[in-house]
Chimera marker file (.cmm) of the C-alpha trace (Angstrom):
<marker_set name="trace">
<marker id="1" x="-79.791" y="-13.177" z="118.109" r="1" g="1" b="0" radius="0.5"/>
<marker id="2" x="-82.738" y="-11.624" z="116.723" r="1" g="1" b="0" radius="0.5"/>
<marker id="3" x="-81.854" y="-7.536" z="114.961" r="1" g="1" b="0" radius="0.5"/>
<marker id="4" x="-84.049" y="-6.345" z="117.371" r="1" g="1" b="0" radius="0.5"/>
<marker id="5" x="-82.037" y="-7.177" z="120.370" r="1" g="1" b="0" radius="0.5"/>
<marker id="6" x="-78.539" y="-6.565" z="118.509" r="1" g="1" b="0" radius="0.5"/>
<marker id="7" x="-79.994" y="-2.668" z="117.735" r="1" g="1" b="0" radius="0.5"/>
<marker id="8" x="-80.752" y="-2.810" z="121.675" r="1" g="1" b="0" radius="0.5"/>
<marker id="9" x="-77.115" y="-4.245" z="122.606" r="1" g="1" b="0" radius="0.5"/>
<marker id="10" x="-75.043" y="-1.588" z="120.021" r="1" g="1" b="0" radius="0.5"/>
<marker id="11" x="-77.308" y="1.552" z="121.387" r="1" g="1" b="0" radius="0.5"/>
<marker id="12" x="-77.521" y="0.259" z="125.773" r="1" g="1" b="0" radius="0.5"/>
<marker id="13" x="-74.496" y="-0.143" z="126.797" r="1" g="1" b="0" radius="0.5"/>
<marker id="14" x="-75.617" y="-1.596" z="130.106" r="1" g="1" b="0" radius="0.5"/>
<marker id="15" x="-77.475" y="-4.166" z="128.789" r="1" g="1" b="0" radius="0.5"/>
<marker id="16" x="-74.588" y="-4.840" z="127.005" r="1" g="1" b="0" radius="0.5"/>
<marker id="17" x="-72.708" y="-5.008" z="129.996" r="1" g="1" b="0" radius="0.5"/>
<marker id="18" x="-75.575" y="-7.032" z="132.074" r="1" g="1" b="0" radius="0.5"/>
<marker id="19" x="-75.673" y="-9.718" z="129.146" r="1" g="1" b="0" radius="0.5"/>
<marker id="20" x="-71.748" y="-9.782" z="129.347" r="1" g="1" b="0" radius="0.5"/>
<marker id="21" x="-71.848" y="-10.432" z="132.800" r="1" g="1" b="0" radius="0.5"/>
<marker id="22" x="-74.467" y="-13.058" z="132.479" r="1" g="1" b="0" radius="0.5"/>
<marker id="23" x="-72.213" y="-14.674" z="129.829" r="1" g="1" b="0" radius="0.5"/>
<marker id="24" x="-69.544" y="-14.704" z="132.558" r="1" g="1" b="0" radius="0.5"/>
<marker id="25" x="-71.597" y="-16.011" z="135.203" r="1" g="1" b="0" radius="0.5"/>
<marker id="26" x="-71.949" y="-18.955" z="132.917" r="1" g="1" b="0" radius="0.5"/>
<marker id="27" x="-68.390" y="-19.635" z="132.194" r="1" g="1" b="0" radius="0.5"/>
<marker id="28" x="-69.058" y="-19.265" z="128.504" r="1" g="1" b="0" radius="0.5"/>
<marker id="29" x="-66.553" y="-16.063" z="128.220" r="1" g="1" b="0" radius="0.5"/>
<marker id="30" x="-63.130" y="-15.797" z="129.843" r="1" g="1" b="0" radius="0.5"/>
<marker id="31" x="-60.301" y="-13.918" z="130.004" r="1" g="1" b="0" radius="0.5"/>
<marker id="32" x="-57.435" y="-15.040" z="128.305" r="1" g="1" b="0" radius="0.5"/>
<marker id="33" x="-54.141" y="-13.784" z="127.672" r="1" g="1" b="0" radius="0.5"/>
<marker id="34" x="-53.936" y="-13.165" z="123.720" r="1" g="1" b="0" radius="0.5"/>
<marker id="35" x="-51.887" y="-15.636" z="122.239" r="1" g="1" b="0" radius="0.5"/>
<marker id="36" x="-50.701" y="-14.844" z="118.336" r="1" g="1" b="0" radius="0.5"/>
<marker id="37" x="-50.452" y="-18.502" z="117.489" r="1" g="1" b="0" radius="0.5"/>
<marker id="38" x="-53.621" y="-19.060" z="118.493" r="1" g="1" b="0" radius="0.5"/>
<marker id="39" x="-55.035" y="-15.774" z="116.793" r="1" g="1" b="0" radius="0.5"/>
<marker id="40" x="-53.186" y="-16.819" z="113.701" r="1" g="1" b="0" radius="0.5"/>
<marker id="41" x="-54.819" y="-20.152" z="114.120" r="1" g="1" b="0" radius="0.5"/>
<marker id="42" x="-58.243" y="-18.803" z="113.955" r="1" g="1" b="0" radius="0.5"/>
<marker id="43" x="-57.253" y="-16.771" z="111.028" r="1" g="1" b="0" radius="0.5"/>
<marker id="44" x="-56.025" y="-19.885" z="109.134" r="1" g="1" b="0" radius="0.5"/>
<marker id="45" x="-59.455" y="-21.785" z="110.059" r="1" g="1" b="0" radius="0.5"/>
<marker id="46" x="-61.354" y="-18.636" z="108.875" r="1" g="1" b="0" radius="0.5"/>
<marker id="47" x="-59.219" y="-18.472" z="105.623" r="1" g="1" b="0" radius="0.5"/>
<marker id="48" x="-59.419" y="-22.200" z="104.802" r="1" g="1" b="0" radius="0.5"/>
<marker id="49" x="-63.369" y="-22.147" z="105.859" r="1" g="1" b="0" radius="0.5"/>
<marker id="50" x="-63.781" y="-19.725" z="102.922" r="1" g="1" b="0" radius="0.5"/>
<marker id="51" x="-61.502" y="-21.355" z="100.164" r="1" g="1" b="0" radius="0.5"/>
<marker id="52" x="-63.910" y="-24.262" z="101.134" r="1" g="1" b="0" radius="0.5"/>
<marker id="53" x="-67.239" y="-21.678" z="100.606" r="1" g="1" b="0" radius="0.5"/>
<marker id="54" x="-65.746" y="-20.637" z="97.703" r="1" g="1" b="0" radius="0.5"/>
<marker id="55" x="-64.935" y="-24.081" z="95.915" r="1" g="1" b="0" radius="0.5"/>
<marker id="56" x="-68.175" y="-25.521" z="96.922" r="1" g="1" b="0" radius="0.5"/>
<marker id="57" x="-70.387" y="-22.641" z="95.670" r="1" g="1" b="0" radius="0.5"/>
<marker id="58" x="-69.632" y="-23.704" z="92.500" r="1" g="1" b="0" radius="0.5"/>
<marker id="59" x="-71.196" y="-27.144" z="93.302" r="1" g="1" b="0" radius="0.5"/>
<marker id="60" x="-74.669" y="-25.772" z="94.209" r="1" g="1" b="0" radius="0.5"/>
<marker id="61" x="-74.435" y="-26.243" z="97.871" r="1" g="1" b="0" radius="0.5"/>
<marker id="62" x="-75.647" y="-23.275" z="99.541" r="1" g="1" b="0" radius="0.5"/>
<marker id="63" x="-76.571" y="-24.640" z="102.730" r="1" g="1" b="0" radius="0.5"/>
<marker id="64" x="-72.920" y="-25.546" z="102.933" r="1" g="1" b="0" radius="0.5"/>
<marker id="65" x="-71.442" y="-22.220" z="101.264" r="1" g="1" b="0" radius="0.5"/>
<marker id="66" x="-73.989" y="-20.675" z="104.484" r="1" g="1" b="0" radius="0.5"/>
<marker id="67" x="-72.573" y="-22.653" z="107.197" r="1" g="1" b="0" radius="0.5"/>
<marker id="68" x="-68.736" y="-22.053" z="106.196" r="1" g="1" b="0" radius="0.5"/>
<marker id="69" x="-69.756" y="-18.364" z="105.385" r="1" g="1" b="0" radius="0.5"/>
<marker id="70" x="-70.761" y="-17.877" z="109.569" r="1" g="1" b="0" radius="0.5"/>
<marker id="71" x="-67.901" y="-20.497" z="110.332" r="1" g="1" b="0" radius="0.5"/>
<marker id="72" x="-65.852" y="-17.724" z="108.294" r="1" g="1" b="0" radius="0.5"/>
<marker id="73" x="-66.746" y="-15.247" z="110.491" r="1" g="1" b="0" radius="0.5"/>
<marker id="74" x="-67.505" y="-16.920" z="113.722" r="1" g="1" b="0" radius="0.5"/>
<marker id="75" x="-63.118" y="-18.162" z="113.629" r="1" g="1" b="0" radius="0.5"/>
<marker id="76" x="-62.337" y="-14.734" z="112.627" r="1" g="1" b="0" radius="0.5"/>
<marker id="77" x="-64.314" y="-12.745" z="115.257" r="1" g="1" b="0" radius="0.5"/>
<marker id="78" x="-62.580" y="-15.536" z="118.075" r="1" g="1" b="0" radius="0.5"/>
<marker id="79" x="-59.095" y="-13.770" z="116.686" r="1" g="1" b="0" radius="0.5"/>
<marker id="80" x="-60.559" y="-10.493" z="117.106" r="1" g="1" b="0" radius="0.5"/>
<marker id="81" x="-61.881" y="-11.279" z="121.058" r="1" g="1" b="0" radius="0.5"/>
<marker id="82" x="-58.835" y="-13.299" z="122.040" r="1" g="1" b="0" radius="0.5"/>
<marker id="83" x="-56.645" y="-10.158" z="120.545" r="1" g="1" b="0" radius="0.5"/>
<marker id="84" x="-58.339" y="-8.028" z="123.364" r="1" g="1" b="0" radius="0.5"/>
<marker id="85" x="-57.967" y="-10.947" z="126.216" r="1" g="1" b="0" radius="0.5"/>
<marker id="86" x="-61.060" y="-12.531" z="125.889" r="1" g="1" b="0" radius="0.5"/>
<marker id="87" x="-62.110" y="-16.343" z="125.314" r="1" g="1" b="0" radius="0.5"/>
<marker id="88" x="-65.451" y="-17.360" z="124.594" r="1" g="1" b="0" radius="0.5"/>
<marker id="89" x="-67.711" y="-20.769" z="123.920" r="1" g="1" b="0" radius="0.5"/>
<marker id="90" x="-70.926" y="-19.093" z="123.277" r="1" g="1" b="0" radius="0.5"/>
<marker id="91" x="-72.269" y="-17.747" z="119.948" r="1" g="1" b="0" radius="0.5"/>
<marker id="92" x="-73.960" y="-15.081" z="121.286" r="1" g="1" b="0" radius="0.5"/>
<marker id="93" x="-71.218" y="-14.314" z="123.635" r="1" g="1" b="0" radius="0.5"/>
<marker id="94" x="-68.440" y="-13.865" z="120.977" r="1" g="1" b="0" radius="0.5"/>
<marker id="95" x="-71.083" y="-11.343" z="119.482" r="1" g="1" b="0" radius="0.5"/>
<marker id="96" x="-71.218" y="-9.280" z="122.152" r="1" g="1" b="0" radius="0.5"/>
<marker id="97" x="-67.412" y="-9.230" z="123.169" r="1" g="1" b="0" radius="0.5"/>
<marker id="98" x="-67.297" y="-8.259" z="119.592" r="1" g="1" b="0" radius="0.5"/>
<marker id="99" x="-69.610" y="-5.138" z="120.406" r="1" g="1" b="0" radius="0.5"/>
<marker id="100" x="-68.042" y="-4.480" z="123.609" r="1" g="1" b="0" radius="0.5"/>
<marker id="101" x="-64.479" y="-4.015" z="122.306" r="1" g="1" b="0" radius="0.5"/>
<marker id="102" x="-64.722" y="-2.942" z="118.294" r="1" g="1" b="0" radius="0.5"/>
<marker id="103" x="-67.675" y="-0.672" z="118.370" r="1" g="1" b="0" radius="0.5"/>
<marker id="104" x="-68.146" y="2.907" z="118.101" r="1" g="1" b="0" radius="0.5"/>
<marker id="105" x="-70.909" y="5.170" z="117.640" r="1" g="1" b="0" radius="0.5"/>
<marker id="106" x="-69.705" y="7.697" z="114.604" r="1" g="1" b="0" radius="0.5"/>
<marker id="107" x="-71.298" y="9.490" z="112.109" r="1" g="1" b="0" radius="0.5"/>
<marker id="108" x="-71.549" y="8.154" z="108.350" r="1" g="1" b="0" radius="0.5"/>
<marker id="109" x="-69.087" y="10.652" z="107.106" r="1" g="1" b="0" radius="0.5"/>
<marker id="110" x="-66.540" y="9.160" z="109.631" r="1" g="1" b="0" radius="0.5"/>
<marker id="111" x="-67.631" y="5.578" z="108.432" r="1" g="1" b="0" radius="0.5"/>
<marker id="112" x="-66.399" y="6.286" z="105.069" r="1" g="1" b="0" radius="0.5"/>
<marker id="113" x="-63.045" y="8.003" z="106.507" r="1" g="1" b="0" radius="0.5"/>
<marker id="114" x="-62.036" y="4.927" z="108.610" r="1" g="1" b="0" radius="0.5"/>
<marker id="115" x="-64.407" y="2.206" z="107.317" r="1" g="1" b="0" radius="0.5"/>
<marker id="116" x="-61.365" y="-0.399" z="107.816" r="1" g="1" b="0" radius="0.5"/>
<marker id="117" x="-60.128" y="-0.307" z="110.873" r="1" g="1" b="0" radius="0.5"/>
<marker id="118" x="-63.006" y="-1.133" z="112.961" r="1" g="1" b="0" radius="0.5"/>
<marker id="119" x="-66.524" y="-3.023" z="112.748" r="1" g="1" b="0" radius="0.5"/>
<marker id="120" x="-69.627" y="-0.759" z="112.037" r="1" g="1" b="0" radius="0.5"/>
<marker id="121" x="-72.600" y="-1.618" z="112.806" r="1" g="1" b="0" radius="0.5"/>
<marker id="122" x="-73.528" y="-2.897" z="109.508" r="1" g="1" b="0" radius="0.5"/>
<marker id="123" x="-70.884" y="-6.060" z="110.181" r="1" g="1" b="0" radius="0.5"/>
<marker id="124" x="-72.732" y="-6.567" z="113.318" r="1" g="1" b="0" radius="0.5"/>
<marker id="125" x="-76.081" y="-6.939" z="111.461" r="1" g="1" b="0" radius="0.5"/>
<marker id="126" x="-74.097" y="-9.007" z="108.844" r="1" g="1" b="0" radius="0.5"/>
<marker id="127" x="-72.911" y="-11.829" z="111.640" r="1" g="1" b="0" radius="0.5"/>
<marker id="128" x="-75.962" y="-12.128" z="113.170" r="1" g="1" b="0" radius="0.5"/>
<marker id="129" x="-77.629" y="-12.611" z="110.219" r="1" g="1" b="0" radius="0.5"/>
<marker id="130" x="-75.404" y="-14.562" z="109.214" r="1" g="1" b="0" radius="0.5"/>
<marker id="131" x="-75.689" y="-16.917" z="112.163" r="1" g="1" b="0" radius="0.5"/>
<marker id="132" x="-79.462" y="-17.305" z="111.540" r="1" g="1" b="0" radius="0.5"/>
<marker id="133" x="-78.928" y="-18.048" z="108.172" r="1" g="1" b="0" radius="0.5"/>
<marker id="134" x="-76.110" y="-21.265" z="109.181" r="1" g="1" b="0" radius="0.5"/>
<marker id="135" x="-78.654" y="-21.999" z="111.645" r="1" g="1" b="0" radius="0.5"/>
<marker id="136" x="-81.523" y="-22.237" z="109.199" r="1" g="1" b="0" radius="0.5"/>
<marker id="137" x="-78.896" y="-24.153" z="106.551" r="1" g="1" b="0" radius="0.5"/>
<marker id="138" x="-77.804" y="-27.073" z="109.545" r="1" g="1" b="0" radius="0.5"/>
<marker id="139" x="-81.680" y="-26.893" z="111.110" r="1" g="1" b="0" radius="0.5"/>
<marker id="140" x="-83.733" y="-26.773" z="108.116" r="1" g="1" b="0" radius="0.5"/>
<marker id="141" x="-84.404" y="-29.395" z="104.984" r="1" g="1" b="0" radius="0.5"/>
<marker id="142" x="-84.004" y="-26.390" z="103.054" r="1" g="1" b="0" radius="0.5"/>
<marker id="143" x="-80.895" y="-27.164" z="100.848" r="1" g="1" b="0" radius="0.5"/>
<marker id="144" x="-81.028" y="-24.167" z="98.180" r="1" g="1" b="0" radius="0.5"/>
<marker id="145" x="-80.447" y="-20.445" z="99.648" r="1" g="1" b="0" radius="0.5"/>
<marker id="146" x="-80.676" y="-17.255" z="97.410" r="1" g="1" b="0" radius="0.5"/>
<marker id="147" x="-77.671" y="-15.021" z="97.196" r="1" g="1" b="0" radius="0.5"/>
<marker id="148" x="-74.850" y="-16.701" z="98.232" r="1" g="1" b="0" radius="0.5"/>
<marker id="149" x="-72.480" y="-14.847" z="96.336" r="1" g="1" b="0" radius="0.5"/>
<marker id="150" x="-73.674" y="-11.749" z="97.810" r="1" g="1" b="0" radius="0.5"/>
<marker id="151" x="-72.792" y="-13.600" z="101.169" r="1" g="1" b="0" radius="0.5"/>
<marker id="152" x="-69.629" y="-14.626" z="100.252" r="1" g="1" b="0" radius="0.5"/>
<marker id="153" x="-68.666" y="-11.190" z="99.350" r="1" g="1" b="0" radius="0.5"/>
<marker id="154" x="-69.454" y="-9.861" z="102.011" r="1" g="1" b="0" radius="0.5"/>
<marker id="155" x="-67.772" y="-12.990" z="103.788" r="1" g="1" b="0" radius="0.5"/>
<marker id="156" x="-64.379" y="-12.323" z="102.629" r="1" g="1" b="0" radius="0.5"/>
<marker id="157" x="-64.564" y="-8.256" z="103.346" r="1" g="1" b="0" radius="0.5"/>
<marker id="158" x="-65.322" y="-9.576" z="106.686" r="1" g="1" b="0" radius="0.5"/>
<marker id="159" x="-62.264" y="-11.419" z="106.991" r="1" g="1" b="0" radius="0.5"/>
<marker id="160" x="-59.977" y="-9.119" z="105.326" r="1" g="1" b="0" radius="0.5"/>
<marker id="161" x="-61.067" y="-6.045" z="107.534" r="1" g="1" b="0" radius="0.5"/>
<marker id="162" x="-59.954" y="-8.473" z="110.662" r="1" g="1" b="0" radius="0.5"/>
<marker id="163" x="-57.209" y="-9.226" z="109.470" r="1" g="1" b="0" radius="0.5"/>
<marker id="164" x="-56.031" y="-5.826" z="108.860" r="1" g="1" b="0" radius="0.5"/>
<marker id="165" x="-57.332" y="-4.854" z="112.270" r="1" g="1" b="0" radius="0.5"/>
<marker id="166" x="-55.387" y="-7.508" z="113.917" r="1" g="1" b="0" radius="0.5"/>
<marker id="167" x="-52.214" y="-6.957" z="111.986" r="1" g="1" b="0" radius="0.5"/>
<marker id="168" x="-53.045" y="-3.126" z="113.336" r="1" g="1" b="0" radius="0.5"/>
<marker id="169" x="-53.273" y="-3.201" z="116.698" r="1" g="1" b="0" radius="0.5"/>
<link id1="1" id2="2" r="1" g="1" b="0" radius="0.2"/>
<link id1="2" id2="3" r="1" g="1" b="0" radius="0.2"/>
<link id1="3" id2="4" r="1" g="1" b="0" radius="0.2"/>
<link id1="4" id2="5" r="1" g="1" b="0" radius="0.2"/>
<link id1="5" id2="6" r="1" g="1" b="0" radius="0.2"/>
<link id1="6" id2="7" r="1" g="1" b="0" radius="0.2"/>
<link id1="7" id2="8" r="1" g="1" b="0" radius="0.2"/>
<link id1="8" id2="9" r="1" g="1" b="0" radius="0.2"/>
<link id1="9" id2="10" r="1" g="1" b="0" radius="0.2"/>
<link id1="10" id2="11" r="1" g="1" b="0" radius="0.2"/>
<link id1="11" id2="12" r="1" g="1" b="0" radius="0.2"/>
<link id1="12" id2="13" r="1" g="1" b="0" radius="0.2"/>
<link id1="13" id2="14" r="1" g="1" b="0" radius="0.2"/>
<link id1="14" id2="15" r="1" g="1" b="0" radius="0.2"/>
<link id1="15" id2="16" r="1" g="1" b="0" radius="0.2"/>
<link id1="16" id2="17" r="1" g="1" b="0" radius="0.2"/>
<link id1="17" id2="18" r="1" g="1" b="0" radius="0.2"/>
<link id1="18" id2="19" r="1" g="1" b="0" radius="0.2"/>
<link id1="19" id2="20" r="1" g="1" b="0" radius="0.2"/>
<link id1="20" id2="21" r="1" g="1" b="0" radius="0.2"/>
<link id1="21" id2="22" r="1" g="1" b="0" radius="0.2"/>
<link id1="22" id2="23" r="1" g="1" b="0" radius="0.2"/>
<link id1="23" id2="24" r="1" g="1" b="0" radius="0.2"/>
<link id1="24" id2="25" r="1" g="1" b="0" radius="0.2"/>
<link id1="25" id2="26" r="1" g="1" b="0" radius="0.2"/>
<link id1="26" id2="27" r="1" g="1" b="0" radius="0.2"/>
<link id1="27" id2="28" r="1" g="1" b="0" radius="0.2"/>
<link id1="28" id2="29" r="1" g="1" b="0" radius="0.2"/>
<link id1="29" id2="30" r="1" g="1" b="0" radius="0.2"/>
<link id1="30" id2="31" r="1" g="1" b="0" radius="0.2"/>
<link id1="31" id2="32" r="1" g="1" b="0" radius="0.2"/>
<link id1="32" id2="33" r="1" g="1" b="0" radius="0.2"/>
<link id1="33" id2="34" r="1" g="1" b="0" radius="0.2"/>
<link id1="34" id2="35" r="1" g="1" b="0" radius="0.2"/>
<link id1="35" id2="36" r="1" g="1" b="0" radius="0.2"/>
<link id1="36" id2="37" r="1" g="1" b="0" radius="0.2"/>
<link id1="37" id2="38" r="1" g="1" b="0" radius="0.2"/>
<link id1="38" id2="39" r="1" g="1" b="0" radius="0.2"/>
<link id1="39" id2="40" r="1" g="1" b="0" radius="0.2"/>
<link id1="40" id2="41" r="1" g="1" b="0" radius="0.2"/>
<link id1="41" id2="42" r="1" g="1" b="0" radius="0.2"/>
<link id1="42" id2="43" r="1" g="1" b="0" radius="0.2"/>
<link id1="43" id2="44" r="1" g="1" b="0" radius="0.2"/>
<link id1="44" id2="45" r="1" g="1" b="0" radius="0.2"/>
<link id1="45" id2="46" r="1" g="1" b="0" radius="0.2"/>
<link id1="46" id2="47" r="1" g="1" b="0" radius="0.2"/>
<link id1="47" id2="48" r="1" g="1" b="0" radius="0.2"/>
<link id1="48" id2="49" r="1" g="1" b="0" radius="0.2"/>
<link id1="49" id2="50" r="1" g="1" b="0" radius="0.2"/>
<link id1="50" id2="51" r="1" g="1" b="0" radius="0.2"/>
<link id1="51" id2="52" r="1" g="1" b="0" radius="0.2"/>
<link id1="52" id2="53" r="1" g="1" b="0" radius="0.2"/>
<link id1="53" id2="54" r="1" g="1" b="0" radius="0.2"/>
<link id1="54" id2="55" r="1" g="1" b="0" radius="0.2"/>
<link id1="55" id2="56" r="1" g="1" b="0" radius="0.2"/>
<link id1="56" id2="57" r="1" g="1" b="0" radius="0.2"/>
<link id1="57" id2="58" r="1" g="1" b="0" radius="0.2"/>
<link id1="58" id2="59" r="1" g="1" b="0" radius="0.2"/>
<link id1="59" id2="60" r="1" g="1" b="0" radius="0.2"/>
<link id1="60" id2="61" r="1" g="1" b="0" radius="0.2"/>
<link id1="61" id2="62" r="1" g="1" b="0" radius="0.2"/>
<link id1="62" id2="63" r="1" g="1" b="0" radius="0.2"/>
<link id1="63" id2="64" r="1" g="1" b="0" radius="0.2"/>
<link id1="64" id2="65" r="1" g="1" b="0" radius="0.2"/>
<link id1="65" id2="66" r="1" g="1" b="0" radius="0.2"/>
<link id1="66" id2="67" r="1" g="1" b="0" radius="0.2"/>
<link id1="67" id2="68" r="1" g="1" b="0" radius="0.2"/>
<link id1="68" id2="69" r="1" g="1" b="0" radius="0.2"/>
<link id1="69" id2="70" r="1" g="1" b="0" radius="0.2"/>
<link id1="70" id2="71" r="1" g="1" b="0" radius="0.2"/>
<link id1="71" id2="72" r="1" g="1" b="0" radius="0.2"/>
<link id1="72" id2="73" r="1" g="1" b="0" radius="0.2"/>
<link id1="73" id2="74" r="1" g="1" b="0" radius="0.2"/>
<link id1="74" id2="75" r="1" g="1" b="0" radius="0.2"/>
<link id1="75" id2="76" r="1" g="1" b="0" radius="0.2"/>
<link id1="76" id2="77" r="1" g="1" b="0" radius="0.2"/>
<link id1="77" id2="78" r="1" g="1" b="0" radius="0.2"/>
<link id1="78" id2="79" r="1" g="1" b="0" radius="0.2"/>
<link id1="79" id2="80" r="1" g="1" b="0" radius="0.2"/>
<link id1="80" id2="81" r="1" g="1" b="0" radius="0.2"/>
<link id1="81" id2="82" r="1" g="1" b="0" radius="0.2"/>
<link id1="82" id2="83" r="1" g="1" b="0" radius="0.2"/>
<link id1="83" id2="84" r="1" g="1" b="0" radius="0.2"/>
<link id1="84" id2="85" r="1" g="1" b="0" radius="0.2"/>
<link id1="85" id2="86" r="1" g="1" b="0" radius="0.2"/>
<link id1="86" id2="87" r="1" g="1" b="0" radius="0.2"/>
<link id1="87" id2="88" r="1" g="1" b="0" radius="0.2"/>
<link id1="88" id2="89" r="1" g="1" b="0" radius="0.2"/>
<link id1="89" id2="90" r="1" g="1" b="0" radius="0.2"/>
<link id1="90" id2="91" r="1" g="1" b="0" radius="0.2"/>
<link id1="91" id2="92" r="1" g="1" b="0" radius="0.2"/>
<link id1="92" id2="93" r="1" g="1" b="0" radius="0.2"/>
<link id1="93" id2="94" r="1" g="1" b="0" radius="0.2"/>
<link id1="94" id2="95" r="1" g="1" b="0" radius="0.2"/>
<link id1="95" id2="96" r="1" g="1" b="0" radius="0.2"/>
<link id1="96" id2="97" r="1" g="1" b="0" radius="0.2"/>
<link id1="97" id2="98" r="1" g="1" b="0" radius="0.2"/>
<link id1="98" id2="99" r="1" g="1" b="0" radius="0.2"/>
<link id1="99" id2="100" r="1" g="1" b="0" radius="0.2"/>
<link id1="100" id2="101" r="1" g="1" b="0" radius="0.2"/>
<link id1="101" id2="102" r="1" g="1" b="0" radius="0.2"/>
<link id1="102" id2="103" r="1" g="1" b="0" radius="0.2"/>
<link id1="103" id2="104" r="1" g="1" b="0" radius="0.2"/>
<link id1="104" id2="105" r="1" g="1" b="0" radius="0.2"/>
<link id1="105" id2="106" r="1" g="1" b="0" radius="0.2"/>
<link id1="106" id2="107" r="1" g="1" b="0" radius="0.2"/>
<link id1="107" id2="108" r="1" g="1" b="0" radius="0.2"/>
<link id1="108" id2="109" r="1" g="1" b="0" radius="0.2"/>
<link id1="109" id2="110" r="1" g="1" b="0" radius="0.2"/>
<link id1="110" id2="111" r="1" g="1" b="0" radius="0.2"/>
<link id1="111" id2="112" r="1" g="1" b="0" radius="0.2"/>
<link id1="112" id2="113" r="1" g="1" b="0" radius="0.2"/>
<link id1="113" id2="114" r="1" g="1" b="0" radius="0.2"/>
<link id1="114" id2="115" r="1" g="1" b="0" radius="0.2"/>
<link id1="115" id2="116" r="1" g="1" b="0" radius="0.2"/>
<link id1="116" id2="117" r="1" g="1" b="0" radius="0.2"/>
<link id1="117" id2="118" r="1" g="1" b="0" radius="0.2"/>
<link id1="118" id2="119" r="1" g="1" b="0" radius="0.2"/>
<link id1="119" id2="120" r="1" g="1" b="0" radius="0.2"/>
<link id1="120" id2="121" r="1" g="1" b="0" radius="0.2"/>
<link id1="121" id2="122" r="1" g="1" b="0" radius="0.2"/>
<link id1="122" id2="123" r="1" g="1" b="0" radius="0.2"/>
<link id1="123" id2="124" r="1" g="1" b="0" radius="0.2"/>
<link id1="124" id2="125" r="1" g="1" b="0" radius="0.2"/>
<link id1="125" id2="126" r="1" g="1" b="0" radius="0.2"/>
<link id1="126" id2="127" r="1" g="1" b="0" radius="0.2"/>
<link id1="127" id2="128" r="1" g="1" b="0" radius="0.2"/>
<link id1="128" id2="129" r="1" g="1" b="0" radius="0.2"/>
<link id1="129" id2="130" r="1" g="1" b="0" radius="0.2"/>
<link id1="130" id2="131" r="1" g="1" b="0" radius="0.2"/>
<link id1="131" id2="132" r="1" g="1" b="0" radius="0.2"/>
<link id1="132" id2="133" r="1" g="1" b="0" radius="0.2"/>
<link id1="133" id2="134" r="1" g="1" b="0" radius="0.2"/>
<link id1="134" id2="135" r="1" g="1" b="0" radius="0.2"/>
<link id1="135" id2="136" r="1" g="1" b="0" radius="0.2"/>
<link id1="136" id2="137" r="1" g="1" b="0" radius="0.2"/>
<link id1="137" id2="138" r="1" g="1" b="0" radius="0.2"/>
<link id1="138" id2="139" r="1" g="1" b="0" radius="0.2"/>
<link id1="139" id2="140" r="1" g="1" b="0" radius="0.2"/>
<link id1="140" id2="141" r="1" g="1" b="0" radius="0.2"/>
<link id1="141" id2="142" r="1" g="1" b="0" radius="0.2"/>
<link id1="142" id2="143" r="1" g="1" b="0" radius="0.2"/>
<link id1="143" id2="144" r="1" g="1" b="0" radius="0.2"/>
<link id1="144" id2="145" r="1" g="1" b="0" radius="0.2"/>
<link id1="145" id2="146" r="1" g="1" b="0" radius="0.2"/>
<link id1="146" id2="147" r="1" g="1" b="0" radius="0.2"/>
<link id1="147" id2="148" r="1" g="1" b="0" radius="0.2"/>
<link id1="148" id2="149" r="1" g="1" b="0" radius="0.2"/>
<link id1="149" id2="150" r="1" g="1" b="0" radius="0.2"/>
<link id1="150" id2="151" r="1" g="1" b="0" radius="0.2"/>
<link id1="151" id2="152" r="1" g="1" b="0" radius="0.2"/>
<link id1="152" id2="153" r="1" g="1" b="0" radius="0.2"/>
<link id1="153" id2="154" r="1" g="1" b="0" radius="0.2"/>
<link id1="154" id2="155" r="1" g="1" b="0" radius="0.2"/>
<link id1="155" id2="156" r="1" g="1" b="0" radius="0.2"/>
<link id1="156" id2="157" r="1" g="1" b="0" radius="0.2"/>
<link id1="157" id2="158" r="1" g="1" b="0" radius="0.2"/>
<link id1="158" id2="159" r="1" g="1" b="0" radius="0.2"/>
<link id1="159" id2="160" r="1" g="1" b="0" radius="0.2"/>
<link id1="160" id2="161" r="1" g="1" b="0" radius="0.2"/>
<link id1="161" id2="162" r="1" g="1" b="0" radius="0.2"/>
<link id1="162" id2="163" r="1" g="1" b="0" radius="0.2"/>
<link id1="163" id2="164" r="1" g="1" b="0" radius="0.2"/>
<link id1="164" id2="165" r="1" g="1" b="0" radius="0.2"/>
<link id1="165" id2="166" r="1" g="1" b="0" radius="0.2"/>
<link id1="166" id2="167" r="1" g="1" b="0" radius="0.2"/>
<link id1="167" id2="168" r="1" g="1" b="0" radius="0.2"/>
<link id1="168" id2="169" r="1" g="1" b="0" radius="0.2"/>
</marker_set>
């Protein structure tokens, strides 16, 4: 998903809601009663995809560290959907769900008041981005990336803000 049409998504909510319908129409989102052994399983995937990113950066594979980075985020955001009913086998989809159900529009002072216990638009920007940049690691004969521990960072903030949302709500 290019930024362009995530800034579009998080500011119109009913194209949002049309794109979330579309989704549905394709039987790549579903609702789905939230099970916590299956949220907990996502969470273990996510936390054993970045042990994995962080043992292999040290081996100078940042294509790699890239794709379990998003595969970091992409199993935590599925605990974060399925927590609010929702199953997904779409990319793009799981996005969106995301937006529908953890976004808010508040000011920057707020941000920095309750900065954990939702997604801001910033960790929007970051998962998308990060998808194009798996994408671009699995696609591409590119095999060096820059920043990666930047990415990882941000990677594991990811993961613990989810966690702490899910163990939250």
């Amino acid at each position: 998903m290019n930024e362009y049409y995530l800034k579009k998504l998080l500011i119109e909510k009913e194209e949002l809601i049309r794109k979330l319908e579309e989704y549905k129409g394709k039987e790549q989102i579903s609702v789905q009663e939230p099970d916590k052994e299956e949220i907990k399983g996502h969470i273990q995937k996510a936390e054993h995809n970045i042990k994995f990113v962080e043992d292999t950066s040290k081996k100078a594979f940042s294509d790699w560290v890239l794709v379990g980075c998003y595969y970091t985020l992409y199993h935590t955001a599925l605990a974060l959907i399925l927590q609010k009913g929702y199953a997904s086998k779409n990319h793009d989809a799981t996005l969106c769900l995301l937006i529908k159900e953890y976004y808010k529009q508040i000011s920057n002072d707020e941000i920095e008041l309750i900065n954990f216990t939702f997604l801001t638009k910033e960790d929007f920007f970051f998962y998308a981005e990060s998808k194009n940049k798996r994408e671009e690691a699995s696609y591409s004969t590119k095999t060096i990336f820059e920043d990666i521990n930047k990415i990882i960072i941000k990677t594991r903030l990811f993961l613990n803000k989810t966690k702490e949302m899910i163990e939250t709500d």
